[in-house]
N, C-alpha and C positions, 0 to 999 in steps of 0.2 A: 504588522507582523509579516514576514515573508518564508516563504514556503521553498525547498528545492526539492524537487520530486522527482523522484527514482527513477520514472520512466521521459524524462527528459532528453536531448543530447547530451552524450556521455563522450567525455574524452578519454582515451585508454591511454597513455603516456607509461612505458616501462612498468606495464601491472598496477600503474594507481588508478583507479577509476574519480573523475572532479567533477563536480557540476558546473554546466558552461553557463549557468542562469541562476539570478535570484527570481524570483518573481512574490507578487503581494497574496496575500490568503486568496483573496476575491480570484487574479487571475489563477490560482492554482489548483482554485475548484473547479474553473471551468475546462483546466485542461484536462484535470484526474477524472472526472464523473464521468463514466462509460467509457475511461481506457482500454479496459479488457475489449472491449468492441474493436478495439483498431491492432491487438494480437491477431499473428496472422498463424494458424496452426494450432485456435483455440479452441477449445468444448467447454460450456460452463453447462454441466448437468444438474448441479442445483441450486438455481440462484435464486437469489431473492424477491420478491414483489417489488417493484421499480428497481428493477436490475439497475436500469440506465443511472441512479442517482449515486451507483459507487463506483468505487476506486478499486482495487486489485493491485496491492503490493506486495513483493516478494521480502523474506529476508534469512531465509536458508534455505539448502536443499541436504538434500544426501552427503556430498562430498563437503561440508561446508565445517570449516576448524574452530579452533575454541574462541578466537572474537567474533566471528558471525553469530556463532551458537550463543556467548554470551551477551551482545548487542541485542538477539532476538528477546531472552531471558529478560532482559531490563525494559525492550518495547511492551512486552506483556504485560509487565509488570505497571509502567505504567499509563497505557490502554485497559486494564483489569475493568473500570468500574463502568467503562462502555459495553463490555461483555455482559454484568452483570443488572444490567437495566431492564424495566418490564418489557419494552421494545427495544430491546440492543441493537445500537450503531454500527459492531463491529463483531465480526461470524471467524473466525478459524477457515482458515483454507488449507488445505495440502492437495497440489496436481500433481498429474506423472508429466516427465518430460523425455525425450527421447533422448539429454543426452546427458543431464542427470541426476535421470530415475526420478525424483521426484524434487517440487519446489514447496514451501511454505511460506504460511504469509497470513495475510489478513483480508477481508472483504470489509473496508470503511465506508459507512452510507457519510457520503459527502453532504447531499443535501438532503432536507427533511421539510415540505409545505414550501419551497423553493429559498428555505433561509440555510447557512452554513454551520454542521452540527460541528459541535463540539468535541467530540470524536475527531473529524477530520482537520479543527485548529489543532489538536493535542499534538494528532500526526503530524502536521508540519510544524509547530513546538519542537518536536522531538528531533525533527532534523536538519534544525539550523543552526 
């Protein structure tokens, strides 16, 4: 399985954003797990118990049109059964950003007793 993840290099080419990288599950856990760590202009007020084991993806904000918004609609949909676990993998985020207003997203525990949950294959499932 291979993973392109969002907070990779990102090429901007005439408003399309590409991913300049495949990379395999394995290495995409180790780059995602404590990315929020490496935002620079960040606050995470309510994180989790081993913060360090997730990931921090965004997938709309405020100004965000009807394929973001429905891209997010169809991630949820299908991440749902991560949410609904007696220890859920994956938490709801929304932050404020300065420039706009606010982001959304998800908090994915990548790893779990140091193996790759299942939550975080879905995620890179989901956007290959």
């Amino acid at each position: 399985m291979v993973c392109d993840l969002p907070h990779n290099s990102i090429l901007k080419t005439h408003g399309v954003h590409s991913m300049t990288a495949t990379l395999s599950l394995e290495e995409s856990a180790a780059k995602a797990a404590g990315n929020w760590q490496r935002f620079t202009c960040f606050v995470w007020f309510e994180r989790p118990e081993a913060a360090e084991d997730y990931t921090i993806v965004y997938t709309s904000n405020r100004d965000s049109g009807p394929l973001d918004r429905a891209n997010d609609k169809a991630i949820r949909k299908a991440i749902q059964p991560f949410f609904d676990a007696d220890v859920p993998d994956v938490h709801c985020e929304s932050h404020s950003h300065w420039a706009v207003g606010h982001v959304d997203g998800y908090a994915i525990r990548v790893y779990r007793d140091g193996q790759i949950t299942d939550a975080f294959a879905k995620w890179c499932e989901l956007q290959a």
